[in-house]
LOMI-878047 format. One record per residue: x, y, z of N, C-alpha, C, O in turn; residue in one letter. Coordinates in steps of 0.2 Angstrom, whole numbers, plus 5000, padded with zeros to 4 digits. Example, Ala and Ser with C-alpha at 12.3 -4.5 7.8 and 13.67 -1.06 7.14 Angstrom:
REM LOMI-878047
506649725039506249785039506649845039507149835042A
506449895035506849955036506450005039506750065040S
***
This chain:
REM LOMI-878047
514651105093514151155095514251165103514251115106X
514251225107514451255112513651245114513251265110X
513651205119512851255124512751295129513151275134X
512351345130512351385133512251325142512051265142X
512451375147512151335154511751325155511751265157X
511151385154510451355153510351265153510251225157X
510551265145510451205142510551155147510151115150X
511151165147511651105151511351105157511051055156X
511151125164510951125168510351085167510351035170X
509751105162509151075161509450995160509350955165X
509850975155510050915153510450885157510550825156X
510750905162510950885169510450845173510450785173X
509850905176509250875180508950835174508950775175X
508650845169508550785164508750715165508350675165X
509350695165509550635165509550625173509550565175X
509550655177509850645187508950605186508850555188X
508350645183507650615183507550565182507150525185X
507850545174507750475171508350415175508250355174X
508550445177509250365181508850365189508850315192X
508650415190508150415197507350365197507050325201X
507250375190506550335187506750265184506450215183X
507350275184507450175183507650165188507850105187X
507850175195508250125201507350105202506750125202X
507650045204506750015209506850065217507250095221X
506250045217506250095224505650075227505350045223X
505350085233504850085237504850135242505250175242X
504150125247504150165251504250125256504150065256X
504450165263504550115268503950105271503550155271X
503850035276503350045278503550035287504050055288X
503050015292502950015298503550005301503649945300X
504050045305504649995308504449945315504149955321X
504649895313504449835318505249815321505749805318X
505149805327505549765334505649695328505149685325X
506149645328506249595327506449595321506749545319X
506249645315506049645309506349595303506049575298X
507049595306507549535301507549475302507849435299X
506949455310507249375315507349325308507649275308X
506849355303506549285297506849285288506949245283X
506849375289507349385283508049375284508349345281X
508349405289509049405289509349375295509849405297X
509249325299509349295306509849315307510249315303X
509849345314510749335317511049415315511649415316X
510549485311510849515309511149575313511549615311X
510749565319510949625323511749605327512149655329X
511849545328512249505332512849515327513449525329X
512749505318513349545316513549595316514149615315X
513049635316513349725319513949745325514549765324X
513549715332513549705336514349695336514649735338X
514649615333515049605334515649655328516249645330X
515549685324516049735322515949795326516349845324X
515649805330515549845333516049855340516249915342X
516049805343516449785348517149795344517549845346X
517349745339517949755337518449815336519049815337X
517849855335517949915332518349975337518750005337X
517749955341517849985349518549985351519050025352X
518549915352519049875356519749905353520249905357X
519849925345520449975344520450035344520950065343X
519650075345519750145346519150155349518750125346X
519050185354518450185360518150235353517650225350X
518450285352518250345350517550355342517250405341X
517650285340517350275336516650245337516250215333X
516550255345515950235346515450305347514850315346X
515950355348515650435348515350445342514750465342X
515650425337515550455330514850415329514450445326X
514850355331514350325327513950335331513450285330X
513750375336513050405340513050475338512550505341X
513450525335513450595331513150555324512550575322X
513550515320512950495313512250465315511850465311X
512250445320511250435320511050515321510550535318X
511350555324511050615324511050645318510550665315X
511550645316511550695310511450665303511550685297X
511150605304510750565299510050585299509750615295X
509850565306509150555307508750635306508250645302X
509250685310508650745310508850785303508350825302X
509150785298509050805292508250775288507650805289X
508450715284507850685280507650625283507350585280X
507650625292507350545293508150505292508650525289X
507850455296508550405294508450345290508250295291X
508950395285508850365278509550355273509650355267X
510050345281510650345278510950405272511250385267X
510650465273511050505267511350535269511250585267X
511750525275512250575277512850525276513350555277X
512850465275513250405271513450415266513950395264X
513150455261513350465253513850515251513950575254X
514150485247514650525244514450555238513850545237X
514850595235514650645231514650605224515050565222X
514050625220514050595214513850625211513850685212X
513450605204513150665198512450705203512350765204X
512050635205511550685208511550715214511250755215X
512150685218512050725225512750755224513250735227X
512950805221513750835221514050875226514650875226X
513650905231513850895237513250865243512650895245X
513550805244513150795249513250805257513750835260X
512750785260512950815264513550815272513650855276X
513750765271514550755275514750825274514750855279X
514750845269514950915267514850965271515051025271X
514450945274514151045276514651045282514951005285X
514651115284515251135288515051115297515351115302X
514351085296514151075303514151005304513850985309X
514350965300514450885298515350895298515550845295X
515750925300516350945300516650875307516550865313X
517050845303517250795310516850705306517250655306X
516250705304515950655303516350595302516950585299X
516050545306516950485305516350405306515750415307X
516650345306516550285304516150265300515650225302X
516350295293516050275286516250215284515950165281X
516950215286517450135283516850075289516650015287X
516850095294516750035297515850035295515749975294X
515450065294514850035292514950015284514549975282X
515250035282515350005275515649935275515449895271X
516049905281516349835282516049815283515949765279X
515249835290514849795290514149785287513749745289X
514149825281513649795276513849755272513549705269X
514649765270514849695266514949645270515149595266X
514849625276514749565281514049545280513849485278X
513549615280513049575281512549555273512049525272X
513149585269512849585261512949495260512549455258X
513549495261513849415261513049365266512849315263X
512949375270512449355274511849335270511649285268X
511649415267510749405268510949485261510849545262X
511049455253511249515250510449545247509949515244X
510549615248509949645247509249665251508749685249X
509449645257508949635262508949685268508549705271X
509549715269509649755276509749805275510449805275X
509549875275509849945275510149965277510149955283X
510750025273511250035277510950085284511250095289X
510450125281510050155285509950105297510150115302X
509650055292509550025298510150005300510150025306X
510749975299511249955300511850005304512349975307X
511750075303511750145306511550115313511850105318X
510850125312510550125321510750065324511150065329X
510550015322510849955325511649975329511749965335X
512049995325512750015327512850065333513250065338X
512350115332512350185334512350175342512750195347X
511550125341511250105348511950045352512050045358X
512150005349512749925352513449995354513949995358X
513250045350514250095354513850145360514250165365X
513050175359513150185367512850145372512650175377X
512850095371512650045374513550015377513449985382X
514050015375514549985376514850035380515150035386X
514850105375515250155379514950185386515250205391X
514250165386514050175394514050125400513850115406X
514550075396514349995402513749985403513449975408X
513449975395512649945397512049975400511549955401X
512250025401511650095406511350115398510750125398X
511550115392510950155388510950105382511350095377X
510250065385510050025379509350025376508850035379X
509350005368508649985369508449955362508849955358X
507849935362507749865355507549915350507149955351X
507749905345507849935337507449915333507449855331X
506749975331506149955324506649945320507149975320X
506549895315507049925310506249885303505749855304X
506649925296506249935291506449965289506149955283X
506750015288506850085286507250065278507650015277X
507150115276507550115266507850175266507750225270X
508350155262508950205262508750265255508550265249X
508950315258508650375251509250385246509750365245X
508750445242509150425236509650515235510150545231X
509450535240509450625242510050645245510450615241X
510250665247510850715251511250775250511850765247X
511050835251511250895249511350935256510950935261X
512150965257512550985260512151055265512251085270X
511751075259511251145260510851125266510751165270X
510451075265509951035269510151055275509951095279X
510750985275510950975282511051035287510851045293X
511451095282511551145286511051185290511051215295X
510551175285509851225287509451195294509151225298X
509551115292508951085296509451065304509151065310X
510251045304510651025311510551075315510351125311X
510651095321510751115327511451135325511851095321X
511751205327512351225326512651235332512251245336X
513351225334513551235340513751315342513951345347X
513651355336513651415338512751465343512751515346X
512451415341511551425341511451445351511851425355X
511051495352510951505359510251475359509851465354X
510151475363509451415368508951425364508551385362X
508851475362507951485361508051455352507551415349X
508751475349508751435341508751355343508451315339X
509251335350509251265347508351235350508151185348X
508151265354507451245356506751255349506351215347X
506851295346506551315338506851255335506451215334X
507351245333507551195329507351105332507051065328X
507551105338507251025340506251035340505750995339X
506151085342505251085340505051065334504451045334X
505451075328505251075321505250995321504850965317X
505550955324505850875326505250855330505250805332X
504850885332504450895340504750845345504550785346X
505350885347505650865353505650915358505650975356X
505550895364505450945369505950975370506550955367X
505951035376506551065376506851005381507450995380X
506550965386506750915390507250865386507750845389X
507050845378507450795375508050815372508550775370X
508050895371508450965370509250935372509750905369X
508950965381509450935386509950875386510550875386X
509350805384509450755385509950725381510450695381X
509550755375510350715369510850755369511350715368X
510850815369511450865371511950835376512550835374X
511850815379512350745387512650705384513050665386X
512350705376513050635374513650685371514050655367X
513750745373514350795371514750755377515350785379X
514650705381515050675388515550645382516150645383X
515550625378515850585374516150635368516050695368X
516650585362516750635356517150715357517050755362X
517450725353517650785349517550825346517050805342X
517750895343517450955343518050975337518550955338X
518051025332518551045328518651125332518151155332X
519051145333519251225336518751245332518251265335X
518651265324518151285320517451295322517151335319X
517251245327516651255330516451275336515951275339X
517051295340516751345344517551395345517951375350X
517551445341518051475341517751545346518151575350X
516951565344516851595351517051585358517151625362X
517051525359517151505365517651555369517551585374X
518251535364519251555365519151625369519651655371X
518451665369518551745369517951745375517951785379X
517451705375517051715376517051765387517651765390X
516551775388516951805396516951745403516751685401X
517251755409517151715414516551685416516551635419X
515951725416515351715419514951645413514551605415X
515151645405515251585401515651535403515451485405X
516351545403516551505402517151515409517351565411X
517351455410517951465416518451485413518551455408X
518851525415519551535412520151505412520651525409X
520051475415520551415415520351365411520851355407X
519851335410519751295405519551345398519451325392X
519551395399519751445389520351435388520551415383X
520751455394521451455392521651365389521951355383X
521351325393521651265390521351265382521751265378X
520751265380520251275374521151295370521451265366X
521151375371521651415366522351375363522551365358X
522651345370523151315370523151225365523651195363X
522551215365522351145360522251175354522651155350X
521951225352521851275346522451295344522551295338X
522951315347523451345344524051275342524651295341X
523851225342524351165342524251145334524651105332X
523751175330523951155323523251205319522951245322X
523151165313522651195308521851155312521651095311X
521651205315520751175316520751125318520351075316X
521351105326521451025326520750995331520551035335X
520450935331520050905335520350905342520850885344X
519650925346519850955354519050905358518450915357X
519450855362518850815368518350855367518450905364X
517850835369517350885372517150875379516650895382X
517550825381517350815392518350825392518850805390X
518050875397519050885400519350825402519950815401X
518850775406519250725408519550685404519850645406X
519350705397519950655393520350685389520650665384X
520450745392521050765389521850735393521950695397X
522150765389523050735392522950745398522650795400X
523250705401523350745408523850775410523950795415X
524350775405524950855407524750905403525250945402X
524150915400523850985398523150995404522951045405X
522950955406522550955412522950995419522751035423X
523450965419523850965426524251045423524451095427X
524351055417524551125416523951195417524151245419X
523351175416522851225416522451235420522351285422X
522351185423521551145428521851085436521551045439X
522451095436522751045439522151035446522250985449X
521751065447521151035453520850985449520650945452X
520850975443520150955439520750865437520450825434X
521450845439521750785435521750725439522050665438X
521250755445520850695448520350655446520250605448X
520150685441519550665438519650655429519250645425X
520350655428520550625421520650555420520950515423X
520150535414520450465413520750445409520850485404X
520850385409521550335407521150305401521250305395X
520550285403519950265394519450305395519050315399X
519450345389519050385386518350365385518150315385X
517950425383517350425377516950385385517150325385X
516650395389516150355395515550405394515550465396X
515050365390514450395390514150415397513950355398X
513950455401513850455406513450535406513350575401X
513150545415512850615414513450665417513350705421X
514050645415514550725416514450755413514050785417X
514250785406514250835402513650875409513650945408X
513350855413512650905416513150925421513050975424X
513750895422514250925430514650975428514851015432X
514950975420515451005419515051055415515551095412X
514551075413513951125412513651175417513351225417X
513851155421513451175427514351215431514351265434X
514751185430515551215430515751265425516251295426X
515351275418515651315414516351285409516751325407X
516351215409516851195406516751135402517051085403X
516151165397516251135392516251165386516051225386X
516351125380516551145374516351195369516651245368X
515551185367515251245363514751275366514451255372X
514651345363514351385365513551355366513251375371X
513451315361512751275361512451235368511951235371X
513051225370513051195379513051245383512451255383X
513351285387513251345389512751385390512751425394X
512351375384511751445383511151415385510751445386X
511151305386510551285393510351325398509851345399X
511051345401510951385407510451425406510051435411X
510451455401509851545401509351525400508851565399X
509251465401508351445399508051415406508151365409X
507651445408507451405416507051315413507151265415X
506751335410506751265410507251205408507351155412X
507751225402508351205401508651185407508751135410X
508951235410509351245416508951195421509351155423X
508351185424508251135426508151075425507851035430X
508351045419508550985416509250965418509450925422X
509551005415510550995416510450995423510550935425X
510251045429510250995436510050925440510250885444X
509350935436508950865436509550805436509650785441X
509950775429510450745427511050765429511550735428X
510950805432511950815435511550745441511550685441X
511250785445510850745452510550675449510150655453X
510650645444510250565444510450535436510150545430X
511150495437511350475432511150435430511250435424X
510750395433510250335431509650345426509550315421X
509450405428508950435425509050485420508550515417X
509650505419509750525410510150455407510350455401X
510350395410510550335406509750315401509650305395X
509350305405508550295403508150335399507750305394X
508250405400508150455397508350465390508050485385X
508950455391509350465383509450405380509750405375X
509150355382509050295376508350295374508350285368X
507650305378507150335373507250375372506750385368X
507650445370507550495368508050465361507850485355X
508650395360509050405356508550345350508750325344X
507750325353507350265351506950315349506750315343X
506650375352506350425347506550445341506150435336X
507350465340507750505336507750435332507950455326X
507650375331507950345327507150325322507150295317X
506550355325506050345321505950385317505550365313X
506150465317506150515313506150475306506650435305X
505450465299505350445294505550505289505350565290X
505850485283506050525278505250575277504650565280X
505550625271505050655271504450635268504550585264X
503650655267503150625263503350595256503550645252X
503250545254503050525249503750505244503850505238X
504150515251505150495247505050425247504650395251X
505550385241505550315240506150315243506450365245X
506450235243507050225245507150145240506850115236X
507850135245508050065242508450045245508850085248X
508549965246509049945251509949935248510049885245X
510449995250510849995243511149935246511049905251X
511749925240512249885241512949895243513249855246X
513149965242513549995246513250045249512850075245X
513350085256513150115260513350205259513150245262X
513950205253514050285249513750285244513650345243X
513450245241513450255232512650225233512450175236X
512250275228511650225226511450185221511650195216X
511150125221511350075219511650075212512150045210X
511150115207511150115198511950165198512150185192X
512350165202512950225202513350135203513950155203X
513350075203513750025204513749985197514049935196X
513350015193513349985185513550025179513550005174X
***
């Protein structure tokens, strides 16, 4: 017997309801400082130390895992479902969406939930284990200038939809007033706007996402660093490009920008407030960055932090302690999975 789509669709969501209505679930409660000392002892100090590890073979992997608390958090709350892969109920999740383009250190939080499953199985979210991670890589990648202590409590969802992501993230194409409307709906000021935006000091960019850039005129963008932009773009298919100049090559620095190969380093990804010096220079990466300038309030944040590195180190660790309390939406259940892709009743 053939059935119509109709059908099947119903009989789709039908069954995604009933396997959703047998996982156990709760809702999350209060996030509290300490919250593992008695359930899970010791468990931040296992992060921590895959963390380092981690680093210690690829700085770059410490960018990624402070772009996954963002683009985990400002979707549905941080609820690890920017973690999930695609399954019956989530078939595109959100990794998928074209503005999640780049997302990276999924292997490494999956290591360390099976370290801490091995530990304490059943007890720790990969949710929290996220922030935990997120906070110890800019915390290393700044030389200890951006720290600070972790609520944790939080439950992992059972949601992620590619659609979502794309509706609810910040785009690097967006000009000031969209990304100022977008962090409001978060109620972030335009001040915390600025602030998180400065972790573009770190990490990489796909040509894909700022392809206006390549064209864009002088008075945006310096032309010397467009040219360098094109010339990384035309080196393959959509290839990933720095987003702080100084860690580019320094013989495509010294080809394009040779004033600027005094200030190229040897170790990459230094969280730091250069993104406010090289904004205020016109030579950074997306249009997203750039179009601060046209906001006077914006515009005198980025000078605030070009003038006081100290003071977006402090700055950007409460604003990355705000960003990590965003709570799923009302009345979402969760659960603490066993692997950090898959929800749990998808492992029987």
């Amino acid at each position: 017997m053939r059935l119509s789509a109709a059908v099947l669709c119903t009989l789709v969501a039908v069954q995604a309801a009933v396997l959703l209505a047998a996982v156990p679930s709760a809702q999350a409660g209060e996030l509290e400082v300490g919250y593992y000392s008695k359930k899970c002892r010791g468990v931040e100090n296992v992060v921590k130390w895959h963390v380092i590890k981690a680093l210690k073979a690829n700085r770059r992997t410490g960018a990624a895992l402070v772009r996954l608390l963002f683009h985990d958090c400002f979707v549905r709350g941080c609820d690890g479902s920017v973690l999930l892969d695609a399954s019956y109920e989530n078939p595109h999740p959100e990794k998928e969406a074209p503005v999640n383009i780049g997302l990276a250190a999924f292997e490494l939080l999956e290591e360390i939930k099976a370290a801490v499953e091995k530990r304490c199985p059943g007890v720790v979210s990969c949710s929290d284990i996220l922030i935990y991670a997120a906070r110890d890589a800019a915390s290393i990648l700044s030389n200890g200038n951006v720290h600070f202590d972790v609520p944790a409590g939080r439950l992992d969802g059972f949601v992620s939809k590619a659609e979502e992501a794309q509706v609810e993230l910040p785009d690097s194409t967006h000009d000031v007033q969209q990304l100022i409307d977008n962090f409001a709906k978060k109620n972030f000021t335009v001040e915390e706007l600025v602030i998180l935006t400065g972790a573009h000091s770190i990490g990489q960019g796909h040509c894909s996402s700022f392809t206006g850039r390549l064209t864009e005129p002088s008075d945006q963008i310096t032309p010397a660093y467009r040219d360098l932009l094109n010339y990384k773009c035309s080196q393959g298919a959509n290839p990933a490009v720095t987003n702080n100049v100084r860690d580019e090559e320094y013989d495509v620095v010294a080809r394009f920008m040779p004033g600027f190969t005094s200030r190229v380093r040897k170790i990459p990804d230094f969280l730091d407030n250069s993104f406010y010096h090289n904004n205020l220079a016109k030579i950074v990466t997306f249009h997203s960055d750039w179009t601060l300038l046209t906001n006077k309030e914006a515009l005198g944040h980025v000078q605030e932090y070009a003038d006081n590195g100290t003071l977006w180190d402090e700055d950007f660790a409460d604003s990355l302690l705000k960003l990590s309390k965003l709570s799923m939406p009302a009345g979402s259940k969760g659960e603490i999975r066993k692997k950090c892709s898959i929800v749990n009743h998808r492992l029987y």
